[in-house]
N, CA, C and O atoms as a CHARMM CRD file, in Angstrom:
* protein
*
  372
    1    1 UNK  N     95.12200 149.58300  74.23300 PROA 1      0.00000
    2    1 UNK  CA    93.95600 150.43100  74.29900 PROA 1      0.00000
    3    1 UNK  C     93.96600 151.24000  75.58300 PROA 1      0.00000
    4    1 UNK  O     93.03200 151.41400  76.36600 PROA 1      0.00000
    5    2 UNK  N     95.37100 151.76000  75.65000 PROA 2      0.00000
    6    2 UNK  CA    95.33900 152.56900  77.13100 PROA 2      0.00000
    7    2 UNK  C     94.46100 153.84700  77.03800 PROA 2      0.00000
    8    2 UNK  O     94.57400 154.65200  76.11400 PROA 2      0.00000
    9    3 UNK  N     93.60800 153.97300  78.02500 PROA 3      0.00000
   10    3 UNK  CA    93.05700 155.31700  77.67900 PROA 3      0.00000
   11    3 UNK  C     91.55300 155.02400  77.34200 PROA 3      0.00000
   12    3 UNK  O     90.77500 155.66500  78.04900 PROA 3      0.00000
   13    4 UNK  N     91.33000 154.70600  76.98500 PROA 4      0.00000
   14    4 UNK  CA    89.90200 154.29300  76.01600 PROA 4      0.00000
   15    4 UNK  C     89.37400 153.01400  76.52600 PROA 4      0.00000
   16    4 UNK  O     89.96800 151.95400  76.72100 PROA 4      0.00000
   17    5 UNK  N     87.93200 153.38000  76.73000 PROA 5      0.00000
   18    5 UNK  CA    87.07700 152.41400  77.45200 PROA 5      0.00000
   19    5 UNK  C     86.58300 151.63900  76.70400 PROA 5      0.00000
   20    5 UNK  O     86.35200 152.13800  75.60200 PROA 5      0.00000
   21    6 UNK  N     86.17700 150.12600  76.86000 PROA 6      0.00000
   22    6 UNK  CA    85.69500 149.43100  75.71400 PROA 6      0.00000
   23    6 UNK  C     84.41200 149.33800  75.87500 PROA 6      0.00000
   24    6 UNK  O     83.71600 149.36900  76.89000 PROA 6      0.00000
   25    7 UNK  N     84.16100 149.21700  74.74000 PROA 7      0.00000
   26    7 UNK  CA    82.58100 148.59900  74.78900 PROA 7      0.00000
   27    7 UNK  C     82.27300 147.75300  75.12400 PROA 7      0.00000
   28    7 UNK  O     83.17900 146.94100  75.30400 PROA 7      0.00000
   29    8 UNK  N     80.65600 147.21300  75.50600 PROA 8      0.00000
   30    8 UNK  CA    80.72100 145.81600  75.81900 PROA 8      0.00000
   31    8 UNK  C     80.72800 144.92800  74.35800 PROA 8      0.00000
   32    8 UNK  O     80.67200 143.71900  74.58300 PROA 8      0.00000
   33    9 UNK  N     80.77200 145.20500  73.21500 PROA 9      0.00000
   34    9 UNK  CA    80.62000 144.49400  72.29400 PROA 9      0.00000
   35    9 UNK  C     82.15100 144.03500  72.32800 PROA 9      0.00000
   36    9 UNK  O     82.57500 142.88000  72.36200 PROA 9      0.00000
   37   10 UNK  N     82.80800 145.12400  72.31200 PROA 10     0.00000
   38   10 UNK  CA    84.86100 145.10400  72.87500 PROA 10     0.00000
   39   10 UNK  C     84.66800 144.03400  73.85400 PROA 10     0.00000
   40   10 UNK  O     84.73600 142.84300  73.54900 PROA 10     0.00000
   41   11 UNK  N     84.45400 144.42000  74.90300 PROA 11     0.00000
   42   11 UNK  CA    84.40600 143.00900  75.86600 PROA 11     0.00000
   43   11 UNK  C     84.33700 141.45400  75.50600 PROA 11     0.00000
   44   11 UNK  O     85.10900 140.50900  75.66800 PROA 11     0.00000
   45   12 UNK  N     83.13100 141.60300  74.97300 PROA 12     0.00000
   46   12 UNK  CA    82.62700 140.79700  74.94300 PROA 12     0.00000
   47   12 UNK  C     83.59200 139.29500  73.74700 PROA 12     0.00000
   48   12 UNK  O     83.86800 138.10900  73.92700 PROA 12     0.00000
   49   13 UNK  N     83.78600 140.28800  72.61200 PROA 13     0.00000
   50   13 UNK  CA    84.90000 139.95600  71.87700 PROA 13     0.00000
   51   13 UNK  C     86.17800 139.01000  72.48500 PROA 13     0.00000
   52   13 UNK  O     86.35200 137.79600  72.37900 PROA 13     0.00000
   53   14 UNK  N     87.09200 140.15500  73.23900 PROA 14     0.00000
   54   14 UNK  CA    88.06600 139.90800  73.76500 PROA 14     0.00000
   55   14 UNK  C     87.73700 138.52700  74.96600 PROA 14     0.00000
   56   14 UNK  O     88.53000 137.67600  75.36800 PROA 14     0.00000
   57   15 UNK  N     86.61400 138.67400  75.23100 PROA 15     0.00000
   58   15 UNK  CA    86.22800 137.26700  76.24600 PROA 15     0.00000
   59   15 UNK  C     85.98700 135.66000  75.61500 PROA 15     0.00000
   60   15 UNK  O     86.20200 134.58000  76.16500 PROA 15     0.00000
   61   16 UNK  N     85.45300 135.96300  74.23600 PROA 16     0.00000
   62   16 UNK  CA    84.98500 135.32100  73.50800 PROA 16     0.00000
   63   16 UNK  C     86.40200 134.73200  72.73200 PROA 16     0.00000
   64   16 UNK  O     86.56800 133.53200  72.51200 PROA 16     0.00000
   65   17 UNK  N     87.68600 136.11300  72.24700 PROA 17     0.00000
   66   17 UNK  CA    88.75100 135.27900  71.76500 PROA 17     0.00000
   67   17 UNK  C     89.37700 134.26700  72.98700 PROA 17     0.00000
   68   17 UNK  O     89.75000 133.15200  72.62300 PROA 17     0.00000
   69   18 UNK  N     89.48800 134.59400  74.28500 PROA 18     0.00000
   70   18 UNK  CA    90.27000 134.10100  75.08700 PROA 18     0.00000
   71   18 UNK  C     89.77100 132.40800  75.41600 PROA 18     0.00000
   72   18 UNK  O     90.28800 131.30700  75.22900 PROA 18     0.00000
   73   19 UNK  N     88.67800 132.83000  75.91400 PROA 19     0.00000
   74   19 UNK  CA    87.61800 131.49300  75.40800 PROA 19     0.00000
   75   19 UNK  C     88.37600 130.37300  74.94100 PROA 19     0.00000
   76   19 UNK  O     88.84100 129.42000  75.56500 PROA 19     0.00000
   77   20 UNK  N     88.42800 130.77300  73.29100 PROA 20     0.00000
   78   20 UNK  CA    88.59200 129.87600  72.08600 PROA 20     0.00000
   79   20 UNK  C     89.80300 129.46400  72.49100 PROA 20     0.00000
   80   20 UNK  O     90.05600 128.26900  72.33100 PROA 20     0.00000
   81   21 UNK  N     90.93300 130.43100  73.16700 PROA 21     0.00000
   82   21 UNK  CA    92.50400 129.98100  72.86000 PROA 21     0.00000
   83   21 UNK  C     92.46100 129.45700  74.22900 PROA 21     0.00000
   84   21 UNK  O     93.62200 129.42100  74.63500 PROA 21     0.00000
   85   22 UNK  N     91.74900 129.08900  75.00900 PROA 22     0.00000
   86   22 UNK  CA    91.87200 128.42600  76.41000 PROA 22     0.00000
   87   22 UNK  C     91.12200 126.61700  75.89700 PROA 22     0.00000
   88   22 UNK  O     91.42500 125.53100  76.39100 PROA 22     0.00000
   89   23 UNK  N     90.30100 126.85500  74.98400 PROA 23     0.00000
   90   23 UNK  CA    89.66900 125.74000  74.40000 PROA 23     0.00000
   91   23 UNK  C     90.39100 125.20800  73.70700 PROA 23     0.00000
   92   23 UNK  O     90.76800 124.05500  73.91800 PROA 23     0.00000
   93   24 UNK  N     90.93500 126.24200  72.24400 PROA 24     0.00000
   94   24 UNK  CA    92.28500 124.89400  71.83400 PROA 24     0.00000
   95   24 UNK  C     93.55600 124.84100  72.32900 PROA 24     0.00000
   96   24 UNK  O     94.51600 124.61700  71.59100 PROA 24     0.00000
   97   25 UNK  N     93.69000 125.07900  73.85400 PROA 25     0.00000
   98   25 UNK  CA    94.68100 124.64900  74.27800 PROA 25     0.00000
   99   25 UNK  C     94.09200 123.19400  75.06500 PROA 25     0.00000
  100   25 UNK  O     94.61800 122.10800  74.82100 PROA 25     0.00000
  101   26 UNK  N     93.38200 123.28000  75.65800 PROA 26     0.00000
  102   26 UNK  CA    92.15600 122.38800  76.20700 PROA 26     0.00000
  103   26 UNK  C     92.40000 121.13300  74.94900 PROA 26     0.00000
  104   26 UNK  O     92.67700 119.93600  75.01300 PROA 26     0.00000
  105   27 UNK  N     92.18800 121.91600  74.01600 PROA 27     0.00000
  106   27 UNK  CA    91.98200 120.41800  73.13900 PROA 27     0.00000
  107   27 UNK  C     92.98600 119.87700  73.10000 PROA 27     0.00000
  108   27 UNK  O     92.99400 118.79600  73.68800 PROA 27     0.00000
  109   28 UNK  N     94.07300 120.23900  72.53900 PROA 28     0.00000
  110   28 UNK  CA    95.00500 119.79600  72.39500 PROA 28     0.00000
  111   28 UNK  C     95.77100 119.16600  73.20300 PROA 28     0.00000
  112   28 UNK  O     96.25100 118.11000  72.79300 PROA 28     0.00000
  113   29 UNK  N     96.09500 119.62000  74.54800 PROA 29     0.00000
  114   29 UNK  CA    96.20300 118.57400  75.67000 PROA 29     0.00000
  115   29 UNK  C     95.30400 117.37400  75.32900 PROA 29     0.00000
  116   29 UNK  O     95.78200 116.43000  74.70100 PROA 29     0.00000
  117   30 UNK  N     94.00700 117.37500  75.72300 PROA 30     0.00000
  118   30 UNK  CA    93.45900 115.98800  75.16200 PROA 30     0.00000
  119   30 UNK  C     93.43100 115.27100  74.35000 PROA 30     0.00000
  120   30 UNK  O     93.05000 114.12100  74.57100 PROA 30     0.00000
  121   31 UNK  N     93.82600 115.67600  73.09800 PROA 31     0.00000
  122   31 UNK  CA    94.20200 114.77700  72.48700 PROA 31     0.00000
  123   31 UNK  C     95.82500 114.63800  71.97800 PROA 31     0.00000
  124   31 UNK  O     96.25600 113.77100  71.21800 PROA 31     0.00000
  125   32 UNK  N     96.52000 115.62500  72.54800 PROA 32     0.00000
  126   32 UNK  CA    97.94100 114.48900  73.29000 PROA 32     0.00000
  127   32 UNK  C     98.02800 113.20500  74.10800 PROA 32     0.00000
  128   32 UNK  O     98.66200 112.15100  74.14700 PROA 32     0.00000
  129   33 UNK  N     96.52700 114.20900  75.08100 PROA 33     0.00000
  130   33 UNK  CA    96.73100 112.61100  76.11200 PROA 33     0.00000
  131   33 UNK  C     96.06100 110.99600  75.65300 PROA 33     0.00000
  132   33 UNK  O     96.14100 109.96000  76.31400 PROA 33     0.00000
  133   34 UNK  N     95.49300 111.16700  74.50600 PROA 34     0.00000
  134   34 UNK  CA    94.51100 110.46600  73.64700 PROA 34     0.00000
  135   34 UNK  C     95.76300 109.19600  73.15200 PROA 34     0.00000
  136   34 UNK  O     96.02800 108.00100  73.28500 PROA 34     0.00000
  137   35 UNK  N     96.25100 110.46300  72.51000 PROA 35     0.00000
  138   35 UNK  CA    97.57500 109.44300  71.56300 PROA 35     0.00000
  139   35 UNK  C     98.62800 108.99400  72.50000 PROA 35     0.00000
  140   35 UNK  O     98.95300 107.80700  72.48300 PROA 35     0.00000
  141   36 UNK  N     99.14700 109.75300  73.24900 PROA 36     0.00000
  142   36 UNK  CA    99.96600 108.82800  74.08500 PROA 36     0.00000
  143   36 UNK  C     99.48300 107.11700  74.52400 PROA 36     0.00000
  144   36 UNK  O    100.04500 106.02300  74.48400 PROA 36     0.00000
  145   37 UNK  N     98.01700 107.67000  74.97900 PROA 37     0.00000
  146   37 UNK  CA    97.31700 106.58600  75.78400 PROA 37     0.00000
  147   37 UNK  C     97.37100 105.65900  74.56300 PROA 37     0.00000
  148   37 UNK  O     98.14200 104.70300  74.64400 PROA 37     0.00000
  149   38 UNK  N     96.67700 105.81100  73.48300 PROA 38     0.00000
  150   38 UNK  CA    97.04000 104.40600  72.40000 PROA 38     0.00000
  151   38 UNK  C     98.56900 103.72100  71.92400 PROA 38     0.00000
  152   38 UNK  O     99.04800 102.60200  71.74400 PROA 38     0.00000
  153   39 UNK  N     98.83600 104.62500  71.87600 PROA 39     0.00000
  154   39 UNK  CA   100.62500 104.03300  71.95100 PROA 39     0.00000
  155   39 UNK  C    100.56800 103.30800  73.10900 PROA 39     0.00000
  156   39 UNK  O    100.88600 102.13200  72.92900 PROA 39     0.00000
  157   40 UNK  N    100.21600 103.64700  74.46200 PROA 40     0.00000
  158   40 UNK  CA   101.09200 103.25300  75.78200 PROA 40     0.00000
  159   40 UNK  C    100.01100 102.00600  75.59900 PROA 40     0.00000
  160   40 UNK  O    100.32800 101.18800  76.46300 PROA 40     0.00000
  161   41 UNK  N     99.32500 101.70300  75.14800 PROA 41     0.00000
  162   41 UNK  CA    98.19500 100.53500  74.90700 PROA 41     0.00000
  163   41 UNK  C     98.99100  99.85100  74.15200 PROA 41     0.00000
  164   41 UNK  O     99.46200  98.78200  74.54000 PROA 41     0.00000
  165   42 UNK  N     99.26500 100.38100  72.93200 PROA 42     0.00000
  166   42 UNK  CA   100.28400  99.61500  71.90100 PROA 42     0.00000
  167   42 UNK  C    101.72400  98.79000  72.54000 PROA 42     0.00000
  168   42 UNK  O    102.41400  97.84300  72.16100 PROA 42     0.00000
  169   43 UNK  N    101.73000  99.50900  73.44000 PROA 43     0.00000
  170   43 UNK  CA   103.53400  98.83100  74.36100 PROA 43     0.00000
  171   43 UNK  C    103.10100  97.97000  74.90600 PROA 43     0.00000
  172   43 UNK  O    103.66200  96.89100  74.71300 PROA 43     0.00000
  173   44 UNK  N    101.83200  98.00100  75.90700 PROA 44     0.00000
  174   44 UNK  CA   101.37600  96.74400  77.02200 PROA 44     0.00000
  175   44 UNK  C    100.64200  95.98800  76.36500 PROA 44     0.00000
  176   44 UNK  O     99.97700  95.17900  77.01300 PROA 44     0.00000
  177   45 UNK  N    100.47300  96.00400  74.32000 PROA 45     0.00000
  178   45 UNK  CA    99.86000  94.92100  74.07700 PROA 45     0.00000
  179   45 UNK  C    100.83400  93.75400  73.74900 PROA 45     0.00000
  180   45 UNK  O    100.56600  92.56500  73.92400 PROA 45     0.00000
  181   46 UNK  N    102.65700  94.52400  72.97000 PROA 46     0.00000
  182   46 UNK  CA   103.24000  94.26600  72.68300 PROA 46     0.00000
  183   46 UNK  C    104.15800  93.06000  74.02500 PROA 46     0.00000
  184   46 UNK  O    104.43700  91.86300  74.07900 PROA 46     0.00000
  185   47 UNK  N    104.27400  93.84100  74.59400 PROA 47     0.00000
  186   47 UNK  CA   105.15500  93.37400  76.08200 PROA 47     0.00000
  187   47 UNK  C    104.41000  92.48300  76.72900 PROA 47     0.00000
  188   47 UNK  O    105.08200  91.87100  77.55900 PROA 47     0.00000
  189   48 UNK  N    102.37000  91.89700  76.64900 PROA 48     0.00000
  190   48 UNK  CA   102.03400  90.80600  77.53800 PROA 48     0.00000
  191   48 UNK  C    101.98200  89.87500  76.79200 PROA 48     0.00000
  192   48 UNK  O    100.95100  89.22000  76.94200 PROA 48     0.00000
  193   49 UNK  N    102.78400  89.44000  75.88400 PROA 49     0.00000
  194   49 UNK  CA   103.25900  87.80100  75.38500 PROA 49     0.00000
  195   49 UNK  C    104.61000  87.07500  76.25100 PROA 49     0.00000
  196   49 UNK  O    104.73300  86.08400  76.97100 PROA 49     0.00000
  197   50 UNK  N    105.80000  88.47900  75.59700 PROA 50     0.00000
  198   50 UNK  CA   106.65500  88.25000  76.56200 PROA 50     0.00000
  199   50 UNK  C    106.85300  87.97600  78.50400 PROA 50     0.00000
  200   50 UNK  O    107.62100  87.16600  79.02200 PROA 50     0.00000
  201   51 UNK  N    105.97300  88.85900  79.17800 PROA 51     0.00000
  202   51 UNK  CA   106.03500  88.62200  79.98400 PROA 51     0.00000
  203   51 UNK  C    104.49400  87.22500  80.39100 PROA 51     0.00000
  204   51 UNK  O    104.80300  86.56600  81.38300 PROA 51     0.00000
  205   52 UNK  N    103.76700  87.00800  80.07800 PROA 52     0.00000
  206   52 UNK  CA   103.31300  85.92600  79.97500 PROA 52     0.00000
  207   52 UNK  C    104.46800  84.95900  79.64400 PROA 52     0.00000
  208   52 UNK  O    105.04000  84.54000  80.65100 PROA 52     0.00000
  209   53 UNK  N    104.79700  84.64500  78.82700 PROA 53     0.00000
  210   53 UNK  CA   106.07000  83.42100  78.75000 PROA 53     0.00000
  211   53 UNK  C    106.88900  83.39300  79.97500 PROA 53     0.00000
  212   53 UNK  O    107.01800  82.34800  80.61300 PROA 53     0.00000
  213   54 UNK  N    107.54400  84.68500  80.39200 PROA 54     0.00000
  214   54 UNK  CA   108.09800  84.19400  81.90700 PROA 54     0.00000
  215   54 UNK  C    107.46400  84.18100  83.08800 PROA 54     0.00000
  216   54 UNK  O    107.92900  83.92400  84.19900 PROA 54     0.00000
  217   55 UNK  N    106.37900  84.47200  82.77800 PROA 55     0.00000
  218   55 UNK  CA   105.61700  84.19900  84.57300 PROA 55     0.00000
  219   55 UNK  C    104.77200  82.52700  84.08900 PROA 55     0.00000
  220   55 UNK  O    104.32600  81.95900  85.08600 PROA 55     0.00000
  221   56 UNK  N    104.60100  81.97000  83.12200 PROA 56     0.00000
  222   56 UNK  CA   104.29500  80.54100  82.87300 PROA 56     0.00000
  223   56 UNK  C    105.88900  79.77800  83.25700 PROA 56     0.00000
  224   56 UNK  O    106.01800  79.09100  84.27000 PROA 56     0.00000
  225   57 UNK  N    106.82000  79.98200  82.46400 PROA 57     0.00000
  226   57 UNK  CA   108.18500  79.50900  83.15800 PROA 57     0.00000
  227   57 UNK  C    108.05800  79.20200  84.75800 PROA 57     0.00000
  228   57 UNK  O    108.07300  78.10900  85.32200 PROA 57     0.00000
  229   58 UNK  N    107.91200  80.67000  85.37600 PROA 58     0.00000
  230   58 UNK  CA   107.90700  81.02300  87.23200 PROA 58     0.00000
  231   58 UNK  C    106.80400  79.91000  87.60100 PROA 58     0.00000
  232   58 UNK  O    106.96100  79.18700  88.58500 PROA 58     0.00000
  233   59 UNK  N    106.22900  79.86000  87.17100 PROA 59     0.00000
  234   59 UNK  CA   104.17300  78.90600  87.46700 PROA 59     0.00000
  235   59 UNK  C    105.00100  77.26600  87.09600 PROA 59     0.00000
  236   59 UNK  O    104.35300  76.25500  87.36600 PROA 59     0.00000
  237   60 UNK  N    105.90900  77.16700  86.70400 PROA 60     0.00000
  238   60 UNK  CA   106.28400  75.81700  86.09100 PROA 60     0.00000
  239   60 UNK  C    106.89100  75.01100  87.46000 PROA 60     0.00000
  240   60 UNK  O    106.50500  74.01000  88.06500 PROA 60     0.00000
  241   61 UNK  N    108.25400  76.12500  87.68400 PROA 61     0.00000
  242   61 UNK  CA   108.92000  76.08700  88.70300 PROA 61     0.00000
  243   61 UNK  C    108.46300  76.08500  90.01200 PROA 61     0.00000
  244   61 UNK  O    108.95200  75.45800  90.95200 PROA 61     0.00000
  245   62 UNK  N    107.42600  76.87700  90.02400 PROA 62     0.00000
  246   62 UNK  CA   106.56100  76.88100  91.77800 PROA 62     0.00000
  247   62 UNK  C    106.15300  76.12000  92.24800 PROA 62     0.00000
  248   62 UNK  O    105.86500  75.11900  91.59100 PROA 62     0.00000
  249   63 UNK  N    105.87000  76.17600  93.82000 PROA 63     0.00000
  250   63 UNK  CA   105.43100  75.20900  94.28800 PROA 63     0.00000
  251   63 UNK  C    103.58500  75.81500  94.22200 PROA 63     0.00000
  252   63 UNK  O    102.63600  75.03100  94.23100 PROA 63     0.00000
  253   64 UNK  N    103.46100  77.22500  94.16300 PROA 64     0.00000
  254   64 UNK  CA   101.97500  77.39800  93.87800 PROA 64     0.00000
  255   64 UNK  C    101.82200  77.53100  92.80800 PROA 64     0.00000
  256   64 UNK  O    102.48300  78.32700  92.14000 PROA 64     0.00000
  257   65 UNK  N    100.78900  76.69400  92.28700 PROA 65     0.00000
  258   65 UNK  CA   100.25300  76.70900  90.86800 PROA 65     0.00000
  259   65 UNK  C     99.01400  77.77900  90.66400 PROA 65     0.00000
  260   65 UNK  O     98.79500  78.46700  91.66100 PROA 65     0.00000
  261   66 UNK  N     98.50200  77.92600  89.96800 PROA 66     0.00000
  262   66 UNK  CA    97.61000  78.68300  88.68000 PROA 66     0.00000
  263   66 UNK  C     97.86300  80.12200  88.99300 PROA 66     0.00000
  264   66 UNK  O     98.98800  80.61400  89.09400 PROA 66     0.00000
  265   67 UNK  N     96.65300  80.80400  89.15000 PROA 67     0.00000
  266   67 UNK  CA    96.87600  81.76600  88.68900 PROA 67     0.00000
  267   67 UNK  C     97.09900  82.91600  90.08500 PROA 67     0.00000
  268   67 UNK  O     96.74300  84.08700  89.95400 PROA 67     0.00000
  269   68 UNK  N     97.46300  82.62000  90.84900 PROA 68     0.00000
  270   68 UNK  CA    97.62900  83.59600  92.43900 PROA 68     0.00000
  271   68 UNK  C     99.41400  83.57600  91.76500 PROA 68     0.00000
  272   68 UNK  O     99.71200  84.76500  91.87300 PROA 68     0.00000
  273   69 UNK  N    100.22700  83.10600  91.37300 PROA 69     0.00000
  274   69 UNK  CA   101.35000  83.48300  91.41400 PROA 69     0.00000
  275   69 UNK  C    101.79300  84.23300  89.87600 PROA 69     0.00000
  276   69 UNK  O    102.93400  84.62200  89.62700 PROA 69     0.00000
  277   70 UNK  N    100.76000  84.31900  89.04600 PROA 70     0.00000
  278   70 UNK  CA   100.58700  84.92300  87.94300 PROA 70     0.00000
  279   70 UNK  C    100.32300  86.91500  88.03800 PROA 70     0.00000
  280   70 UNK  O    100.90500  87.91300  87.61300 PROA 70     0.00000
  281   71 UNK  N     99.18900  86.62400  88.80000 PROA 71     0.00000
  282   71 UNK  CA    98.90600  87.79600  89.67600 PROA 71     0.00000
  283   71 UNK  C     99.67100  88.40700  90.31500 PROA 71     0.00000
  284   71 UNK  O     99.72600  89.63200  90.20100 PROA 71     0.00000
  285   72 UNK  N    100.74000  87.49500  91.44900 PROA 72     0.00000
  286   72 UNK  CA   101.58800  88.21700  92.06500 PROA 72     0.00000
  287   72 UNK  C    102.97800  89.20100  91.10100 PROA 72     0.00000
  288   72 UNK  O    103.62600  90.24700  91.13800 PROA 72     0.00000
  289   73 UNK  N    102.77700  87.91700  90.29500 PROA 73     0.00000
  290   73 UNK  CA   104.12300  88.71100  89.55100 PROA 73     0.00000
  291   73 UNK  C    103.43600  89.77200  88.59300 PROA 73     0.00000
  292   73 UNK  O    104.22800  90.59200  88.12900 PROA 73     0.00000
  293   74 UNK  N    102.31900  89.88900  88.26900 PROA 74     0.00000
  294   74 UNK  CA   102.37900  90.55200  87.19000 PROA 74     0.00000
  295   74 UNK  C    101.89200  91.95800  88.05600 PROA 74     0.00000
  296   74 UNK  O    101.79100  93.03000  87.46000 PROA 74     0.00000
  297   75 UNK  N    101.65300  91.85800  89.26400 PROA 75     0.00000
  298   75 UNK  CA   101.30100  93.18600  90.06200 PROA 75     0.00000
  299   75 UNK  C    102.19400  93.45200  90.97600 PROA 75     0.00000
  300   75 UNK  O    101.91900  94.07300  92.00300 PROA 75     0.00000
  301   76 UNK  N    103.32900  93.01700  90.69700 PROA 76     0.00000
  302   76 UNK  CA   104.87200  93.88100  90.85400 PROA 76     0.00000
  303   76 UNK  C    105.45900  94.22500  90.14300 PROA 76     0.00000
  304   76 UNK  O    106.19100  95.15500  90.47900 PROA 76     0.00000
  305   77 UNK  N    105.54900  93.71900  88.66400 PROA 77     0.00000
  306   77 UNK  CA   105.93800  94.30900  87.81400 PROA 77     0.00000
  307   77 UNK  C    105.07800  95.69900  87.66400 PROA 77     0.00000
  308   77 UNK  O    105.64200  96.79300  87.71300 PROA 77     0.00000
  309   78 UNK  N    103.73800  95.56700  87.48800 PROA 78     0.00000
  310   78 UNK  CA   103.36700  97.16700  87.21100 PROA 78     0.00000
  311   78 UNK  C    103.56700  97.93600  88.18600 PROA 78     0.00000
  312   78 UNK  O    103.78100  99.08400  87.79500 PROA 78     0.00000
  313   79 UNK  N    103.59800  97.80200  89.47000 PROA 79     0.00000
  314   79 UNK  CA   103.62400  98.30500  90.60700 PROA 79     0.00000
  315   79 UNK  C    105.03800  99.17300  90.14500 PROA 79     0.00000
  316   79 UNK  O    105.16700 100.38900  90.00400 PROA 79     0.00000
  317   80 UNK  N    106.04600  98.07400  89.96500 PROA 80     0.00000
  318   80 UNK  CA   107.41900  98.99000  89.69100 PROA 80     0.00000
  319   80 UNK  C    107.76000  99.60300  88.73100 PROA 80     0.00000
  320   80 UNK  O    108.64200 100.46100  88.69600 PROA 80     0.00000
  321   81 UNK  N    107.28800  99.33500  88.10800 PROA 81     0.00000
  322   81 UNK  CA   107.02500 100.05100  86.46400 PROA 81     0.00000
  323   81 UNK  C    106.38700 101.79400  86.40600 PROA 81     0.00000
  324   81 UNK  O    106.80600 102.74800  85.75100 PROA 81     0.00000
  325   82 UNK  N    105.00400 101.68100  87.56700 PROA 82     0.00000
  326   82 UNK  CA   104.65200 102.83000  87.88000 PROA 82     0.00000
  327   82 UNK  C    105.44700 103.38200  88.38700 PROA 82     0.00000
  328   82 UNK  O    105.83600 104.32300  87.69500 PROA 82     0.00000
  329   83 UNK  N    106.14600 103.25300  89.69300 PROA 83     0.00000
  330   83 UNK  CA   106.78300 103.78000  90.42400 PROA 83     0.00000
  331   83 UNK  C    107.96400 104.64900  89.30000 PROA 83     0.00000
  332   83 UNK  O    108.34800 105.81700  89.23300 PROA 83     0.00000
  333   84 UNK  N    108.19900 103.66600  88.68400 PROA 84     0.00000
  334   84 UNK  CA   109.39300 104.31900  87.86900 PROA 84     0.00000
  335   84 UNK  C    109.75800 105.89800  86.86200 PROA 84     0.00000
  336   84 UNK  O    110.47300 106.89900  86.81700 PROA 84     0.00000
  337   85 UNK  N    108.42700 105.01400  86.04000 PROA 85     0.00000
  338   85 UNK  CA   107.97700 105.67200  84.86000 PROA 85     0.00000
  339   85 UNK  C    106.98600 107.52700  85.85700 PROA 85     0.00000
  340   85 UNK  O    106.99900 108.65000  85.35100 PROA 85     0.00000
  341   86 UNK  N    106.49100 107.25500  86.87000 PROA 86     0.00000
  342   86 UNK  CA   105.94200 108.24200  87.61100 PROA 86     0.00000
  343   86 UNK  C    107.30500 108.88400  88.09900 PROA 86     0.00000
  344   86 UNK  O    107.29400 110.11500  88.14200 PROA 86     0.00000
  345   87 UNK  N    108.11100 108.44900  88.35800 PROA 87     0.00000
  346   87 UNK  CA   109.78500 109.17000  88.93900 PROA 87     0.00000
  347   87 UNK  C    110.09600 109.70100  87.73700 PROA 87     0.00000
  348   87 UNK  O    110.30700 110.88900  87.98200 PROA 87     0.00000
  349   88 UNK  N    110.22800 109.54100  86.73600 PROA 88     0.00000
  350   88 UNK  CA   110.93400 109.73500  85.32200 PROA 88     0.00000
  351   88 UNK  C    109.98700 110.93900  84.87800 PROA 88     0.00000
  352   88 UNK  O    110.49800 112.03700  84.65700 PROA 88     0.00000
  353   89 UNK  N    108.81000 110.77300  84.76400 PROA 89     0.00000
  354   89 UNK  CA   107.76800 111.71400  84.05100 PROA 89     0.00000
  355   89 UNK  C    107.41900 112.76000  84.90800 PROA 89     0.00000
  356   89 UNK  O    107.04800 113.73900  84.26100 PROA 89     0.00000
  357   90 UNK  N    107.38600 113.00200  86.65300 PROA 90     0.00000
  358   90 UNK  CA   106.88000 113.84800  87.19900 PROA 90     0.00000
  359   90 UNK  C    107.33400 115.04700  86.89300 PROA 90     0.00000
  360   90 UNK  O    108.42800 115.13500  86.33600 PROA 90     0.00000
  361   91 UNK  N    106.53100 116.27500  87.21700 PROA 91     0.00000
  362   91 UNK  CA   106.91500 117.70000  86.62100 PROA 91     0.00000
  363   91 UNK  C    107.92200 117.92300  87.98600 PROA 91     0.00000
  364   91 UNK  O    107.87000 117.56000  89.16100 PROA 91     0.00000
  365   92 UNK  N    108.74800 118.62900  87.26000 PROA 92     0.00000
  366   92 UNK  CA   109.88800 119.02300  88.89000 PROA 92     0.00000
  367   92 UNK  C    109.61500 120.36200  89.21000 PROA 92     0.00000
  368   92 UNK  O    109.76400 121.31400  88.44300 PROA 92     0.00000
  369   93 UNK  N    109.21300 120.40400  90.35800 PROA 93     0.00000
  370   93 UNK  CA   108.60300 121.75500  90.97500 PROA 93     0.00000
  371   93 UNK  C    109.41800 122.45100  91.38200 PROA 93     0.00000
  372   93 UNK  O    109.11200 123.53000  91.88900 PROA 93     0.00000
């Protein structure tokens, strides 16, 4: 529309499409991040049997019992897990 001035109804339009396509982009990110998040729920529901069985093993073997060495291990494992999975996934600038 080089040349030619718009109206505000023109305006208003063109503000109104951009809007929408900034919104379903909006959406759609969110509910990517929706479904990932239930899957990634689905993995850490799958994976705390297994790792329960070896930190009860570790709790067997220790000399500290209940649950402070349960804790420890299971907040190094995520600890490194983040670290990882945050190395692997970050955007490279």
């Amino acid at each position: 529309m080089a040349g030619k001035k718009l109206t505000i109804k023109q305006k208003a339009s063109l503000k109104a499409k951009a809007a929408s396509r900034r919104f379903k982009e909006e959406m759609k990110k969110t509910v990517n991040t929706a479904i990932v998040a239930a899957f990634s729920f689905l993995i850490a529901l799958s994976w705390r049997d297994v790792i329960t069985g070896y930190v009860n093993k570790i709790e067997e073997i220790s000399p500290v019992k209940g649950s402070l060495i349960s804790a420890i291990i299971i907040t190094l494992v995520s600890v490194i897990g983040i670290i990882i999975f945050t190395k692997i996934f970050s955007e490279r600038e």
